[in-house]
C-alpha positions in Angstrom: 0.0 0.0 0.0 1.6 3.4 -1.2 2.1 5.5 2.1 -1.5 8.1 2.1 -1.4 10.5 4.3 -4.2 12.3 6.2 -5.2 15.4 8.0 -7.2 14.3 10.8 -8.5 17.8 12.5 -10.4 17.6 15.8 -10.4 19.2 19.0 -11.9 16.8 21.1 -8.5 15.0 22.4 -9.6 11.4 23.2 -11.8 11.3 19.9 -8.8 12.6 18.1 -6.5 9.7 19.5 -8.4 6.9 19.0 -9.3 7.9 15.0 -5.4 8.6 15.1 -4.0 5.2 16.1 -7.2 3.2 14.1 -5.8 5.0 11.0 -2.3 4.2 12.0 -3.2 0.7 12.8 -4.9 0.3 8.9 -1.2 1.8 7.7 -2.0 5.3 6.9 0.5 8.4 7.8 -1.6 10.8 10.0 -0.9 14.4 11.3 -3.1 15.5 14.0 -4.4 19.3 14.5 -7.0 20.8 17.2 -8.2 23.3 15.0 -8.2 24.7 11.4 -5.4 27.7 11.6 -3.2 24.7 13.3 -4.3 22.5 10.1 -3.9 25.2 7.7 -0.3 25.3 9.4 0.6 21.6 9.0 -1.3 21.2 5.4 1.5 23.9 4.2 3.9 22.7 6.2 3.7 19.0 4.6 2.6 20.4 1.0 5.8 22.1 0.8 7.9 19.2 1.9 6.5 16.5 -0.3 6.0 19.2 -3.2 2.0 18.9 -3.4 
């Protein structure tokens, strides 16, 4: 499976943990944020690393 990677973004922090490490567990690469500007921060961060 090709590494995907996802943007999970939620502020509740046990609901955000436990959709984390279920992703994880099915193989996929995930970043976490509590809100949208610390998304929008890690989405740009990312794009510009991987050259999306």
């Amino acid at each position: 499976m090709e590494n995907i990677h996802i943007l999970l973004v939620e502020d509740e922090e046990s609901l955000a943990s436990f959709v984390s490490t279920e992703l994880s567990f099915e193989g996929y690469e995930v970043e976490r944020a509590a809100d949208g500007e610390q998304a929008l921060k890690i989405f740009i961060t990312v794009s510009a690393i991987s050259g999306i």
